[in-house]
Structures are given as C-alpha cells and as structure tokens.
N, C-alpha and C positions, 0 to 999 in steps of 0.2 A: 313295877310301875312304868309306864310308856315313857318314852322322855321326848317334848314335844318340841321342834325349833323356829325359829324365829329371823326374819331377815329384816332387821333394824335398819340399813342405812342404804337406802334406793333412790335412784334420781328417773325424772319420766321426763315428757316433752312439754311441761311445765318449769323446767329451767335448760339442764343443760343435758339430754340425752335424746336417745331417739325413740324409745317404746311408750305409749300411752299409758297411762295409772289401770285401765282397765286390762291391758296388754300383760302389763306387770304384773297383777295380780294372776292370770290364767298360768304363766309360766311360773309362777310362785308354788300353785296349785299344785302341775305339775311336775313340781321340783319336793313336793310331801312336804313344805312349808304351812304351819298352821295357824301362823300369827305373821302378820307384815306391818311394815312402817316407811311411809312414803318420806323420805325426806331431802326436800327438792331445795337449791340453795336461796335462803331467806326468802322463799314466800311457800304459803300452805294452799296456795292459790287449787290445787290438782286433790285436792283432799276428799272432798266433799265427794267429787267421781271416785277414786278410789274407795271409801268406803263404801257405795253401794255397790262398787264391783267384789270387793269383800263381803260383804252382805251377802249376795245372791252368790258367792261359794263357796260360802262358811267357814271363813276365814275373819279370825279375829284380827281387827285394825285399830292402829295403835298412831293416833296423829303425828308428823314430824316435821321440823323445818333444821337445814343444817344454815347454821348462820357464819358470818367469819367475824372475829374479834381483834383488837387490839391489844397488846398486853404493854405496858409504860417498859423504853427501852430494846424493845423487840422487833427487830425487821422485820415484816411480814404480820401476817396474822392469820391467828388459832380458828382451825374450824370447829367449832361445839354446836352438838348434834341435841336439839331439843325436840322430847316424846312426851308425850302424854297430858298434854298441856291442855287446858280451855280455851280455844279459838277465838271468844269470843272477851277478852281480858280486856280491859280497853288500854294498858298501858304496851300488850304483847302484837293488839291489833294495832294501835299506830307504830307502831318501831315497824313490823312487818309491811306496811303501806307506804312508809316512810322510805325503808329500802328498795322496795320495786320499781316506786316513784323516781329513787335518784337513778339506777339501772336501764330502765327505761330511757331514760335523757340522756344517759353515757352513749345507749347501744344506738339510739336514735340520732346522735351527731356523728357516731361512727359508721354508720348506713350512709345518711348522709356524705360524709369524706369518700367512703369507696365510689358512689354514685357519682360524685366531680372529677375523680381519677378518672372515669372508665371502668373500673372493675366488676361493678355491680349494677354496669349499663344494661335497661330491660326492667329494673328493680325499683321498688318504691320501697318509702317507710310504710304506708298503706297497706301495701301487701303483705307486707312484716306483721303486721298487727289484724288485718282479717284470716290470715292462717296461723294463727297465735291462740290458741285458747285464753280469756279473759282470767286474768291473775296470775299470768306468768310472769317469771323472774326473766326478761327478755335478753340475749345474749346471742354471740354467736350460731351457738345453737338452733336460734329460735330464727334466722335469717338462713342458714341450711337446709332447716326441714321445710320452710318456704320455699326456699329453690327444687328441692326435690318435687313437692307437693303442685306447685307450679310447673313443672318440670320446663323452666327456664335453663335458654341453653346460656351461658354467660360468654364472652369475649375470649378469654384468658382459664376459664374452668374454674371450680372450685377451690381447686389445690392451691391457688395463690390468694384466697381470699381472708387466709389467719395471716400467713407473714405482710400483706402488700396495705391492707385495709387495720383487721383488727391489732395486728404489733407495730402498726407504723410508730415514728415516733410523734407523728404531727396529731395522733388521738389519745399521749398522756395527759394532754390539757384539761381530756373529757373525764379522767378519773378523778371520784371520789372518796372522802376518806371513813373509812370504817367506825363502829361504834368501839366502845372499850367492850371488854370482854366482861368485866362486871357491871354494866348496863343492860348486857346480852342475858348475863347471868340473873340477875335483879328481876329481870321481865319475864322469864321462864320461870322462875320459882312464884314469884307472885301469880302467875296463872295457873299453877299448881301442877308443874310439871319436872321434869327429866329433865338436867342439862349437861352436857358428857364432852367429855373431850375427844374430837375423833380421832379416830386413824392416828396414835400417841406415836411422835417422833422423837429422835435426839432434839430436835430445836425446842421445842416446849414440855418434855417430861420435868427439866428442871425447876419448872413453873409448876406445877401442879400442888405442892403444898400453897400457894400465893392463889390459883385458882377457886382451893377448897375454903380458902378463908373469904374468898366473896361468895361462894353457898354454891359451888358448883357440887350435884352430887351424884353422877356418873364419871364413868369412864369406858369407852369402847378397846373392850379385849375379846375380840371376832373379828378380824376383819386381813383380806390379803396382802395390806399393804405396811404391816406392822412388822418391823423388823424380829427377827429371834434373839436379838440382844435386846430389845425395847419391851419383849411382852412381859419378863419378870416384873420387870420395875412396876409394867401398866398391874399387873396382877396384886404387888404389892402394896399397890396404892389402894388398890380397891378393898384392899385387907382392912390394913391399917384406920382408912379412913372412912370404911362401912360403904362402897359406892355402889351403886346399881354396875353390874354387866351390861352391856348393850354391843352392838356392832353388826354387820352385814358386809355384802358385796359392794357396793358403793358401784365404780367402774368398772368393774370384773367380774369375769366370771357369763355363764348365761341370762343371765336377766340384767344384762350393761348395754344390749345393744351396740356393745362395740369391738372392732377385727382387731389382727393382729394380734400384741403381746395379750391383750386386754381381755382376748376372746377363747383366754383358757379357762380348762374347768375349774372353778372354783365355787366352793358352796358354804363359805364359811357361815353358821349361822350360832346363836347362842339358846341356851336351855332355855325353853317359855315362864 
C-alpha cells in the first residue's frame, strides 16, 4: 500500500510568511505532498485561493486556521492548530473576524507609531491594506511584503523595523488579550472540526490532559520544531487519549519562505 503524506501546518502571505496559498501549493506538489493544510495564524482568510490551487493540482485540501489560546495560570499562550472545520459555523466565523478585527487595530496603531518615529517614512496604513489580500491576519509581515511589493526605499532599512517599531515598548498598549483555549476549542468542535495542540513544548505538555477535557482532539506529532524528549509524551497522549496526528513544516523547511537557520531541509509531514 503507498503511504501518502500530508503537510498540516503552513503559513502564506495571509498572516505571517512570505509565499502565496497558490505558491504553496505548487512547491507542496513538488515536494510529492498529496494532501495540504493552510493554516495561517487565526484567520482562514487565504483558503478559499488555496483550495482552488489544490483543486487544479490534485491535491487534497484540508481547511486550517492555527489560533493562540490562553490556558488559566499560564504565561503565554497554546497554539492549537484547527482542520477540517466548516468555515461557515457562525459561532467559528465570528471568533475568526473577531480576531482579525482586533489584529488589525493592533498592527494599524503600530504602522501608525513607526510613521511618527520616522521609520516607516514613505509608508501609509493605506498601503498596508491595498497590498494586503482581503482577510488577512495583518501583522509585521503583512507591512514587509508591502515594502518589498512597493519596493520602498525606507530611512533606516528594514532591519530596524521589528526592534525600533514592532518591539517598542510604547506599542504594548496596542496588545490584546487572547481567547481561552476552551473557547478556541468549543468553536472548532462545534464546526465539526480538528483541534490539536501544536508544535507540543515542555511549557504546555503538562496541560494536555486539562486541554482534552475541554474536547481538544488532536495533537501535532510532525513537526521540526518538537523536541526528542517531548515527542513520546506528544505520541503518548495521542495513544491514551485516541487523538488525530496532525503536524507539518510550519516555518521551516522549503515551503517557509524563510533563510537562515529556518531554511534547512526539512519535510516533516504525517501519514494521509
């Protein structure tokens, strides 16, 4: 029997990477991928392109959004990666508009800030959002491939535009705060989908019996960025507690669009 693979957890230039959903898919193709899963962070905005670029190269697609959660307790917050869901749920479609909505207003005061410094002298919010595909999660990201796309020469260059703009401290004011992680979970099951914990760390394996009791019922065991001390556990859970496998490249690997450490080989994908 062929054993077919699968690359679950993919980001495009619908949140925070640099290759298009269509892009994606062609180097999926040619990577002997025969099932993909776009999952760009909390919005499914790049989907609908994505699957007709799967469509027309036979390539089964498998809906995604990777959302980030809160867990009571917990500094930070769980990324869980939700598949196969109905886009069209209306309790998954507002949480999902809800998040872009506040993202948006963050990334748009901090456009804003760097434009008052000088840093992102030459640049509008405007511009941000007509080189922006409509339903993206808008972010750094999405003000980068603007400047390329524009090919804006900036002041000071790109290279100071994460530390001087997006880490200032005067744009903590613009963050907001995350849903709980069984909100996240609630809304993916009810739209009859996949909801998986990604890329399982020391920080949150501890939590995974507490995640499955709010109906989370994946877990990602593929992916490069899983420790070898962490994947038993993640394997173990999915034993014990019957969970879907899921997982992918995420930011690595060829289909990350990105250099350096990020831009070695890596193909991690899971059995279709």
């Amino acid at each position: 029997m062929e054993v077919k693979y699968a690359n679950l957890h993919l980001h495009s230039t619908y949140s925070d990477a640099g290759f298009t959903p269509h892009q994606l898919v062609l180097i999926g193709k040619s990577l002997g991928y025969k099932a993909l899963a776009l999952t760009d962070h909390e919005t499914d905005g790049g989907n609908a392109v994505f699957a007709r670029a799967c469509a027309r190269e036979g390539i089964d697609c498998i809906t995604g959004v990777e959302f980030y959660g809160k867990i009571e307790g917990v500094v930070g917050s769980a990324h869980l990666t939700a598949l196969d869901f109905d886009p069209d749920e209306p309790t998954l479609r507002a949480l999902i508009e809800k998040r872009c909505e506040l993202q948006a207003e963050k990334t748009r005061k901090t456009v804003e800030f760097g434009i008052k410094i000088g840093v992102l002298d030459g640049l509008t919010w405007q511009d941000v959002l007509d080189h922006t595909p409509t339903g993206s999660w808008l972010c750094i990201d999405s003000v980068l491939n603007t400047i390329r796309t524009m090919r804006l020469t900036l002041p000071e260059g790109t290279s100071v535009i994460r530390p001087k703009v997006f880490k200032a401290p005067e744009v903590k004011e613009f963050s907001f705060p995350a849903p709980t992680a069984e909100e996240i979970i609630k809304a993916v099951r009810k739209a009859g989908g996949i909801i998986a914990l990604a890329h399982p760390s020391e920080k949150f394996v501890p939590y995974i019996d507490q995640l499955v009791e709010m109906g989370m019922n994946g877990i990602e065991t593929g992916h490069p960025n899983i420790k070898p001390e962490i994947l038993p556990i993640a394997m173990e859970a999915a034993e014990k507690y019957n969970l879907y496998h899921c997982g992918g490249t995420d930011h690595d690997g060829p289909m990350s669009c990105c250099g350096g450490d990020r831009a070695r080989p890596t193909f991690d994908g899971i059995s279709e």
